[in-house]
PDB file of N, CA, C and O in Angstrom, chain B, residues numbered from 101:
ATOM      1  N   UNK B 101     112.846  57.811 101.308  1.00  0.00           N
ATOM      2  CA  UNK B 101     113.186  58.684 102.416  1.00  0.00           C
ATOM      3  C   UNK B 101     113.823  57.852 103.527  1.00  0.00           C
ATOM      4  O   UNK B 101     113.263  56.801 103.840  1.00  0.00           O
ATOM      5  N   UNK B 102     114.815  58.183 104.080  1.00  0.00           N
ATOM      6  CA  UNK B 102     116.016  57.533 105.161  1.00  0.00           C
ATOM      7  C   UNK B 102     114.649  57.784 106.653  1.00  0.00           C
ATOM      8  O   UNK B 102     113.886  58.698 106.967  1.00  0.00           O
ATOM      9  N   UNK B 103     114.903  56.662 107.097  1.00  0.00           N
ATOM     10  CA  UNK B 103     113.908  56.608 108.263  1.00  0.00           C
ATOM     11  C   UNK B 103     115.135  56.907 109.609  1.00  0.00           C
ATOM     12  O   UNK B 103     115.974  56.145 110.088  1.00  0.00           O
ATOM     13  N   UNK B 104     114.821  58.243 109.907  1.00  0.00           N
ATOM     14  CA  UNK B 104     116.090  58.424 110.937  1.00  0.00           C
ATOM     15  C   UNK B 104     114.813  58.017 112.563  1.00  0.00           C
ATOM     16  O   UNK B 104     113.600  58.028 112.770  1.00  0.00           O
ATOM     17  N   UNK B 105     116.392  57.638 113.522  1.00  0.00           N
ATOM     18  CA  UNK B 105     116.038  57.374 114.814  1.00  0.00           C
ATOM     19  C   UNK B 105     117.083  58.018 115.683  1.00  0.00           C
ATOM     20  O   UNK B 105     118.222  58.332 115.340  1.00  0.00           O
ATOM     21  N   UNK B 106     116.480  58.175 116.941  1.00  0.00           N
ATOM     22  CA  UNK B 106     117.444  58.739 118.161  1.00  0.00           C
ATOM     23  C   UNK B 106     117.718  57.468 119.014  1.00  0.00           C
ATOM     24  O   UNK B 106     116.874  56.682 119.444  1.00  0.00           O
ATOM     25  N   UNK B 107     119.449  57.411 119.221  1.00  0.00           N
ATOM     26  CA  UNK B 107     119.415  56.243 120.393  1.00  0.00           C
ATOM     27  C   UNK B 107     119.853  57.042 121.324  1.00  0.00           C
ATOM     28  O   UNK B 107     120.247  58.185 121.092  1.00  0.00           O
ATOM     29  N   UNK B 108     119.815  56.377 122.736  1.00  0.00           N
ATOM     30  CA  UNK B 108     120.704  57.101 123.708  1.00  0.00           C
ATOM     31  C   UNK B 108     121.717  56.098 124.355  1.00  0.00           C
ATOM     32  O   UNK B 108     121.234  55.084 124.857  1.00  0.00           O
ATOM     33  N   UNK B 109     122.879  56.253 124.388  1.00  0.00           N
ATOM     34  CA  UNK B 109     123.953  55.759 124.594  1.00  0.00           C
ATOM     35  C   UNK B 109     124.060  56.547 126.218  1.00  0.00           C
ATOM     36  O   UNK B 109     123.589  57.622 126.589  1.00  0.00           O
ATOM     37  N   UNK B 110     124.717  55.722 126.819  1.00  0.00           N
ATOM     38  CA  UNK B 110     125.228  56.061 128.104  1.00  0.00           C
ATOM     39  C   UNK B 110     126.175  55.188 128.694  1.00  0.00           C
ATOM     40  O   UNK B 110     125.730  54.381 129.510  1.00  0.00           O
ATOM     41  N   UNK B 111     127.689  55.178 128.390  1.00  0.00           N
ATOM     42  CA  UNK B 111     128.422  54.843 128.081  1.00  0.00           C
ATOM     43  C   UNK B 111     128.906  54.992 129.828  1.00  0.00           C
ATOM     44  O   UNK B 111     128.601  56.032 130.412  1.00  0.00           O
ATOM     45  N   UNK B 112     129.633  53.933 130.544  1.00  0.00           N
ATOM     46  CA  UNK B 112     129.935  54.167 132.012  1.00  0.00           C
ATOM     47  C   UNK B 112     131.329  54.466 132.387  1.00  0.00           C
ATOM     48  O   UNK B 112     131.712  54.332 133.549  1.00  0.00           O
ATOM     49  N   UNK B 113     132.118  54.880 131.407  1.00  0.00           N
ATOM     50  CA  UNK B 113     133.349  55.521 131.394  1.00  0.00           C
ATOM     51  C   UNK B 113     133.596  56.888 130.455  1.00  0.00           C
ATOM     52  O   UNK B 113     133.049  57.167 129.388  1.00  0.00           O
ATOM     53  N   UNK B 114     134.523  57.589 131.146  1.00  0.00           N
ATOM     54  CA  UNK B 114     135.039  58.739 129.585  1.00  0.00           C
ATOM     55  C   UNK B 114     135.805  58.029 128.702  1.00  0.00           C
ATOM     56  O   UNK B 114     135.767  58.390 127.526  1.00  0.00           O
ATOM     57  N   UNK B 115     136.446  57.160 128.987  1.00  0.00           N
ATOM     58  CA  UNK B 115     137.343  56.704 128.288  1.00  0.00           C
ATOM     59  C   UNK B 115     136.374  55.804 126.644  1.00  0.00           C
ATOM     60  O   UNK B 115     136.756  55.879 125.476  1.00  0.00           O
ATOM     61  N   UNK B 116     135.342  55.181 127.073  1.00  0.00           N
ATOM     62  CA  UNK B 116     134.152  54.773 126.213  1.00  0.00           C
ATOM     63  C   UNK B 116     133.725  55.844 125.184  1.00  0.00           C
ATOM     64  O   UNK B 116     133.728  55.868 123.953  1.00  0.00           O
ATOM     65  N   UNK B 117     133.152  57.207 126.674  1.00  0.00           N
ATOM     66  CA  UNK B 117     132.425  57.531 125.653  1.00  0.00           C
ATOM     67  C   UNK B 117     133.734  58.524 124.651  1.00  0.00           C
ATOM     68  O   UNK B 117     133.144  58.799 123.606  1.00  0.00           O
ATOM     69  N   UNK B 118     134.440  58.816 124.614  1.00  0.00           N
ATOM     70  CA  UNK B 118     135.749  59.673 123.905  1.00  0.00           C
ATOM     71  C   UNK B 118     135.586  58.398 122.475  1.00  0.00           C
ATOM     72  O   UNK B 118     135.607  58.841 121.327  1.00  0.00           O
ATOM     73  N   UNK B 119     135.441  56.955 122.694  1.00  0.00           N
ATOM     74  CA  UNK B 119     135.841  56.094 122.022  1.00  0.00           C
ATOM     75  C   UNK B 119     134.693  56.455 121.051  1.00  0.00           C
ATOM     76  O   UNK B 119     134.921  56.843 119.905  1.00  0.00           O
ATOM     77  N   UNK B 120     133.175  56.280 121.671  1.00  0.00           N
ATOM     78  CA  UNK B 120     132.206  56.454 120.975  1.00  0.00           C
ATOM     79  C   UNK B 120     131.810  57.664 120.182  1.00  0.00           C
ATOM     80  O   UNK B 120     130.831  57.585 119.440  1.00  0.00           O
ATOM     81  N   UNK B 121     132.566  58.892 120.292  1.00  0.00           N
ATOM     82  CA  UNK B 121     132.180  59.857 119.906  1.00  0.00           C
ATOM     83  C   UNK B 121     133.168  59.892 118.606  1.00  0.00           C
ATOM     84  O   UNK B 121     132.712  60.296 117.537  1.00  0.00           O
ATOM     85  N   UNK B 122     134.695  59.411 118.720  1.00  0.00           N
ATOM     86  CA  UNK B 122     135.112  59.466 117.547  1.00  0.00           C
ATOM     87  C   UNK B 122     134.911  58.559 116.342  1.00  0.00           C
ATOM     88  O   UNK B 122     135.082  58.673 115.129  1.00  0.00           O
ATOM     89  N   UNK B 123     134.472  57.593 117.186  1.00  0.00           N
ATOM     90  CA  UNK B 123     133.773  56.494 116.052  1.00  0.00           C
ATOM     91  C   UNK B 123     132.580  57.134 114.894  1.00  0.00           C
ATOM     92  O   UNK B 123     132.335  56.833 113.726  1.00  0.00           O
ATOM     93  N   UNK B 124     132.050  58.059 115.752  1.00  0.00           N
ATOM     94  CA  UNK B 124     130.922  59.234 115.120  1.00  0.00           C
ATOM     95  C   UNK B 124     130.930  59.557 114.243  1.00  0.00           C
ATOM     96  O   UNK B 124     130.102  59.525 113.332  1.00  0.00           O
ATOM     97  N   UNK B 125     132.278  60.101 114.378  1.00  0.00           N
ATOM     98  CA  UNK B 125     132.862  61.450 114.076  1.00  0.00           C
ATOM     99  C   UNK B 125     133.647  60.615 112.753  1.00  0.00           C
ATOM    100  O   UNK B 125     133.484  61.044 111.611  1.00  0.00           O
ATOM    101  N   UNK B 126     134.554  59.326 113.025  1.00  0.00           N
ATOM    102  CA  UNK B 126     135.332  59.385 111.645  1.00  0.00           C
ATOM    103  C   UNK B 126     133.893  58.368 111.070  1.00  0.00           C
ATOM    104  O   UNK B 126     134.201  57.975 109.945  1.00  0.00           O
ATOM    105  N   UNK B 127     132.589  57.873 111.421  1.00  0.00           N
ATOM    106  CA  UNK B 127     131.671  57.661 110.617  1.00  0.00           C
ATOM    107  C   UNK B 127     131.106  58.834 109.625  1.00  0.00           C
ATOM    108  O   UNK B 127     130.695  58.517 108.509  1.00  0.00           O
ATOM    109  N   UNK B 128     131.095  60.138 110.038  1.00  0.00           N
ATOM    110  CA  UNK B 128     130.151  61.446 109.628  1.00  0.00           C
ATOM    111  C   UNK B 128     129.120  61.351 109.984  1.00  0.00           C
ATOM    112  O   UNK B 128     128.198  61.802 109.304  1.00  0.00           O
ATOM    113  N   UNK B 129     128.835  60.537 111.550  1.00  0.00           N
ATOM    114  CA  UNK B 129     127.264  60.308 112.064  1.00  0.00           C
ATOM    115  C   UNK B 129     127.151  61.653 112.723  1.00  0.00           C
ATOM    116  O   UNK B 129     128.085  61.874 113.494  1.00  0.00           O
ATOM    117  N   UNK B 130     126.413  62.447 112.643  1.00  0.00           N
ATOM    118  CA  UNK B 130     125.561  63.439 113.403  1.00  0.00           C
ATOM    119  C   UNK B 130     124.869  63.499 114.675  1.00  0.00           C
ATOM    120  O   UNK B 130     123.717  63.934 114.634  1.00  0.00           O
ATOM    121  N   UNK B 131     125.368  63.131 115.859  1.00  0.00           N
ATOM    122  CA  UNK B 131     125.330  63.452 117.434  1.00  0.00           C
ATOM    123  C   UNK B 131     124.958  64.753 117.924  1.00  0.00           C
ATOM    124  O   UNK B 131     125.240  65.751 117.260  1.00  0.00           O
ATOM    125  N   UNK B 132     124.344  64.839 119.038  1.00  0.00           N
ATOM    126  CA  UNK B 132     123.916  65.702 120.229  1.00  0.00           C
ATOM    127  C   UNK B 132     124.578  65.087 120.986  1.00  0.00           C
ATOM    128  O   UNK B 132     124.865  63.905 120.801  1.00  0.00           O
ATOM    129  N   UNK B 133     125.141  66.122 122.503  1.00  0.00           N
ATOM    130  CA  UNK B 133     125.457  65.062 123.708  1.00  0.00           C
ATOM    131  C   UNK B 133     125.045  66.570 124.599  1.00  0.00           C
ATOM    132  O   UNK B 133     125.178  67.786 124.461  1.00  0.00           O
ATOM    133  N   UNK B 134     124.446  65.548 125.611  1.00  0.00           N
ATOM    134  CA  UNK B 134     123.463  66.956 125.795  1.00  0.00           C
ATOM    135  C   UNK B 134     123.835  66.352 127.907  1.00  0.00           C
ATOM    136  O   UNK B 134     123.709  65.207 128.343  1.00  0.00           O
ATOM    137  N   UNK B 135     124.213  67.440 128.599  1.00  0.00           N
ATOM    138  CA  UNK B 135     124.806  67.339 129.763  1.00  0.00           C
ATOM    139  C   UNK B 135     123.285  66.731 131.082  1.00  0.00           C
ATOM    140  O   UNK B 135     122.058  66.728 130.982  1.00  0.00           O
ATOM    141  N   UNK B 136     123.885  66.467 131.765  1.00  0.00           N
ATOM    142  CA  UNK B 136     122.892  66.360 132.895  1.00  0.00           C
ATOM    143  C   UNK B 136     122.820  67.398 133.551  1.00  0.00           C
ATOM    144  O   UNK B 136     123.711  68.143 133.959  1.00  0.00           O
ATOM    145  N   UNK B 137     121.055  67.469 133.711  1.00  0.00           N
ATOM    146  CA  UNK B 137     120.928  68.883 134.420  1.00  0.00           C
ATOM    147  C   UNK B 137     121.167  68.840 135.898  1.00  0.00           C
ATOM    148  O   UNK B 137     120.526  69.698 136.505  1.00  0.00           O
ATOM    149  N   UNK B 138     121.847  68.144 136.562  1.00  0.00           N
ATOM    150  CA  UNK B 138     121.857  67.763 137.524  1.00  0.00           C
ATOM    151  C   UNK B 138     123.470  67.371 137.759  1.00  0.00           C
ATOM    152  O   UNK B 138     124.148  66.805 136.901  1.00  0.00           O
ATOM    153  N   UNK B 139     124.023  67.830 139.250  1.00  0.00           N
ATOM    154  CA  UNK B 139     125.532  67.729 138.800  1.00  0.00           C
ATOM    155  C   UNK B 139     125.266  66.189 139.459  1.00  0.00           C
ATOM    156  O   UNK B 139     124.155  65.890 139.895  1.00  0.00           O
ATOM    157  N   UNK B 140     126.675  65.025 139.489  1.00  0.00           N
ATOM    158  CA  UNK B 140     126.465  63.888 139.969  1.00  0.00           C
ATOM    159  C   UNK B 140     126.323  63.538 141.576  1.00  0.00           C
ATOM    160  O   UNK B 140     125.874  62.523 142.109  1.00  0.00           O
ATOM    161  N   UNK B 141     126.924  64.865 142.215  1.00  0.00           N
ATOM    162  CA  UNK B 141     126.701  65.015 143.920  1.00  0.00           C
ATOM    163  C   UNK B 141     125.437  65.157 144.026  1.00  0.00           C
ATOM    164  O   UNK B 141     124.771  64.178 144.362  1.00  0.00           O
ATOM    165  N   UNK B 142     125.000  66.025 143.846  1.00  0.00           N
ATOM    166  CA  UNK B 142     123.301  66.545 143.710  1.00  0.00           C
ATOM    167  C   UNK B 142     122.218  65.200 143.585  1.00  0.00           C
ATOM    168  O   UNK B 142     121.122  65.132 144.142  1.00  0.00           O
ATOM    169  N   UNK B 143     122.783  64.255 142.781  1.00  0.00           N
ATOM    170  CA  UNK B 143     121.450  63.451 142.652  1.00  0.00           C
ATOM    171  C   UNK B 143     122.426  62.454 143.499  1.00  0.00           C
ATOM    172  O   UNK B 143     121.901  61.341 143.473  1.00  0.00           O
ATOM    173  N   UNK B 144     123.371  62.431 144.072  1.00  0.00           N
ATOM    174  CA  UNK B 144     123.952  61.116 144.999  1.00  0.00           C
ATOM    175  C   UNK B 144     123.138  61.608 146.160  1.00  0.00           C
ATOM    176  O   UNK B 144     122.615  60.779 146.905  1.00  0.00           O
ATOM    177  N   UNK B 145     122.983  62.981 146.384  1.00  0.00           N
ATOM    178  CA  UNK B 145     122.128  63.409 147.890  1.00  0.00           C
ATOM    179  C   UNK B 145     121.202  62.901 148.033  1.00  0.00           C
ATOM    180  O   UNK B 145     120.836  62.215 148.988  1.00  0.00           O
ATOM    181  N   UNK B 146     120.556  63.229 146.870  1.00  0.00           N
ATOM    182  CA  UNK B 146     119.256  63.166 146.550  1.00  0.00           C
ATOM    183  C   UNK B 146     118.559  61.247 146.948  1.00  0.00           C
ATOM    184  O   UNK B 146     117.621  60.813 147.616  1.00  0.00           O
ATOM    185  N   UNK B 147     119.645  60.618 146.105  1.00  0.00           N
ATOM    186  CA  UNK B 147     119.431  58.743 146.287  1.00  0.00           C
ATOM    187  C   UNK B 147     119.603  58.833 147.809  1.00  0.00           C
ATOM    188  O   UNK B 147     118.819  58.144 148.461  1.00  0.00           O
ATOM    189  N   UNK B 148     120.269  59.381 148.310  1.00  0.00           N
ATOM    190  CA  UNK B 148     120.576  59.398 149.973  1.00  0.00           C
ATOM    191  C   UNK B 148     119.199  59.225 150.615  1.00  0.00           C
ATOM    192  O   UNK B 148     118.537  58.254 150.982  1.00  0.00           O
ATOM    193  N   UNK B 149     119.029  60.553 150.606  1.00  0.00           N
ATOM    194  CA  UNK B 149     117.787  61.070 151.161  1.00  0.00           C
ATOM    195  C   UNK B 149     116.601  60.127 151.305  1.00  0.00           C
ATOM    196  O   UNK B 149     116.079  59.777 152.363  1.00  0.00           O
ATOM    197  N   UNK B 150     116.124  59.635 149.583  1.00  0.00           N
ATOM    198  CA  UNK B 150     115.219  58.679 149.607  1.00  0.00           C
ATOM    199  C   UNK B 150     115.777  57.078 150.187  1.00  0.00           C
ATOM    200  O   UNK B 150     114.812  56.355 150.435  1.00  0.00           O
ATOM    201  N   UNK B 151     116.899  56.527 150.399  1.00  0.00           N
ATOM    202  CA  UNK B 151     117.064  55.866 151.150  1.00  0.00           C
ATOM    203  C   UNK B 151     117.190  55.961 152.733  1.00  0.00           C
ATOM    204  O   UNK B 151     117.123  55.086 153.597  1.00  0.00           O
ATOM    205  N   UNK B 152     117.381  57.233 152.801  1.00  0.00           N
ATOM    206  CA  UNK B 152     116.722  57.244 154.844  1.00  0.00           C
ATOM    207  C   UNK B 152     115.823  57.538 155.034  1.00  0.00           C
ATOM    208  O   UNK B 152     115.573  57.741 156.222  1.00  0.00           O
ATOM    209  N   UNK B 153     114.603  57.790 153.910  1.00  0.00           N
ATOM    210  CA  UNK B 153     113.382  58.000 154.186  1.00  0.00           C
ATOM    211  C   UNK B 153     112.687  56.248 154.180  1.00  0.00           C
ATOM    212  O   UNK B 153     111.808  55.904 154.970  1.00  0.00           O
ATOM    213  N   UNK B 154     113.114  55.594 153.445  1.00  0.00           N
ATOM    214  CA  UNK B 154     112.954  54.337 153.054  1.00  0.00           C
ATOM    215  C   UNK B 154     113.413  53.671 154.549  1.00  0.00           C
ATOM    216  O   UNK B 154     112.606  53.012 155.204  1.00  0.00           O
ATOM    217  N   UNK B 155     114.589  53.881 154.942  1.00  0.00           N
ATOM    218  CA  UNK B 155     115.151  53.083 156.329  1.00  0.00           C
ATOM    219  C   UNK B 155     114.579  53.409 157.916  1.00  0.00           C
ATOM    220  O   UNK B 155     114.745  52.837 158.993  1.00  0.00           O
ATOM    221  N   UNK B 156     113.763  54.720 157.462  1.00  0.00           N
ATOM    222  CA  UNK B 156     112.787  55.765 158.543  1.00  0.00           C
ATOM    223  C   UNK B 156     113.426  55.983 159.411  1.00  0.00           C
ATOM    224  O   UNK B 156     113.111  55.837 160.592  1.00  0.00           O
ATOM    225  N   UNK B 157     114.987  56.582 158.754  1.00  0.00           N
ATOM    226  CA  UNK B 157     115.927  57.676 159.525  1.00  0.00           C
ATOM    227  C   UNK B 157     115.679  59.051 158.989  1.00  0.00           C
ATOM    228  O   UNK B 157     116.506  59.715 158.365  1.00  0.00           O
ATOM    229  N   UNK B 158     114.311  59.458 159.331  1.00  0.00           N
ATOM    230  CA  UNK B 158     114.139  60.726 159.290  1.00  0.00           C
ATOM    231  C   UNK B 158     112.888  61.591 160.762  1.00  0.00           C
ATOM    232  O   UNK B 158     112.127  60.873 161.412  1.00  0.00           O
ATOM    233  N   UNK B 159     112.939  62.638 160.915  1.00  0.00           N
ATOM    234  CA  UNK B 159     112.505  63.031 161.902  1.00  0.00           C
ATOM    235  C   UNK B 159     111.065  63.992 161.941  1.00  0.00           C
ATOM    236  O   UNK B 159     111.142  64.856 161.068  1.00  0.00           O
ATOM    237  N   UNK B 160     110.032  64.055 162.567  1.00  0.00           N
ATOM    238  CA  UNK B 160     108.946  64.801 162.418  1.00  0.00           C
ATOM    239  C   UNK B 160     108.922  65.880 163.008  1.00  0.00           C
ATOM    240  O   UNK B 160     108.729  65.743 164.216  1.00  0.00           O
ATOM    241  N   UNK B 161     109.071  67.203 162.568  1.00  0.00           N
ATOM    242  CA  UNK B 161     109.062  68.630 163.218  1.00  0.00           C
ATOM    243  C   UNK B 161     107.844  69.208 163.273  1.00  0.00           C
ATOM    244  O   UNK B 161     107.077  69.087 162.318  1.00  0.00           O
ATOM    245  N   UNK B 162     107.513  69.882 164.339  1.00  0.00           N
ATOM    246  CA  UNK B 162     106.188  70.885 164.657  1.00  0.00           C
ATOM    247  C   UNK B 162     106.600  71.777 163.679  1.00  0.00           C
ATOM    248  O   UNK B 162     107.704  72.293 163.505  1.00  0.00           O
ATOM    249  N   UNK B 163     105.392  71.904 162.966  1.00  0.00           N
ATOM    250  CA  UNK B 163     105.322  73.371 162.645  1.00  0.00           C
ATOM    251  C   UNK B 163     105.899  74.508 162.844  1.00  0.00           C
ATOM    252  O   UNK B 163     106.749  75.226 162.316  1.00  0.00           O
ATOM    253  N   UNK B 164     104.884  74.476 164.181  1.00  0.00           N
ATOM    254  CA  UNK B 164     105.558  75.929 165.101  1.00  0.00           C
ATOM    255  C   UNK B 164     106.833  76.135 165.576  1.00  0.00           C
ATOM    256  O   UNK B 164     107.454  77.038 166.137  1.00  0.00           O
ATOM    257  N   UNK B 165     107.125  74.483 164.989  1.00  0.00           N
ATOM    258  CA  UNK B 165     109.066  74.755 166.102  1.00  0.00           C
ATOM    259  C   UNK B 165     110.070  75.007 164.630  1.00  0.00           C
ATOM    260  O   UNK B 165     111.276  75.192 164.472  1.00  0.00           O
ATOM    261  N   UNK B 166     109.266  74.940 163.985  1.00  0.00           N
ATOM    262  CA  UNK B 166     110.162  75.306 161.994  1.00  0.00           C
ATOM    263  C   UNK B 166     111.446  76.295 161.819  1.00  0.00           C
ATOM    264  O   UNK B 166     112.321  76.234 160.956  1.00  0.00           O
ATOM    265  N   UNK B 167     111.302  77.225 162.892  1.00  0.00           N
ATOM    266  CA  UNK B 167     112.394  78.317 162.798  1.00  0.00           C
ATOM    267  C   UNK B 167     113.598  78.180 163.265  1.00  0.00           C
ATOM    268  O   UNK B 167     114.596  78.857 163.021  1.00  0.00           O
ATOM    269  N   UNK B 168     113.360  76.497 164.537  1.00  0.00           N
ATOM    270  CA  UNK B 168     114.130  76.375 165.467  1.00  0.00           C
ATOM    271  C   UNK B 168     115.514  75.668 164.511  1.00  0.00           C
ATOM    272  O   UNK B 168     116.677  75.704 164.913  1.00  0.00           O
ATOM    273  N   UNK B 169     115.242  75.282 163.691  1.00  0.00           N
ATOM    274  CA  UNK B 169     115.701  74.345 162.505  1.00  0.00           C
ATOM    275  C   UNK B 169     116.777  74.809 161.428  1.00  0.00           C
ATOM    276  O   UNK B 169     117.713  74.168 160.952  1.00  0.00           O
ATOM    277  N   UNK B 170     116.226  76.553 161.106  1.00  0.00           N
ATOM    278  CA  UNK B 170     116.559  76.907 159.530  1.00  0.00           C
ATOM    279  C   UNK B 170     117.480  78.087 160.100  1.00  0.00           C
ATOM    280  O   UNK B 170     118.092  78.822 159.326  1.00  0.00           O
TER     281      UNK B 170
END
């Protein structure tokens, strides 16, 4: 019995991964490529965020003043 494995490739260009997928493809290797659930702005905010929380450029709001905000 063929002992199958999953790798994950994450290739830092399209131009790579286009390379890697046809390599696949004229192998007859059998791939998934499965998207990020997350678009790439979304988690650049996101690294943001936790770096001005990290630099303690962030601010403490009352409670009661919560509405003044949103």
């Amino acid at each position: 019995m063929l002992n199958m494995s999953t790798l994950i490739i994450q290739p830092d260009s399209k131009e790579k991964l286009s390379i890697i997928k046809a390599f696949l493809k004229a192998m007859k290797i059998s791939f998934v490529e499965e998207k990020p659930p997350y678009s790439s702005e979304f988690v650049a905010k996101i690294r943001q965020g936790d770096e001005d929380i990290k630099a303690g450029r962030t601010k403490k709001i009352n409670l009661d003043d919560i509405c003044e905000y949103s």
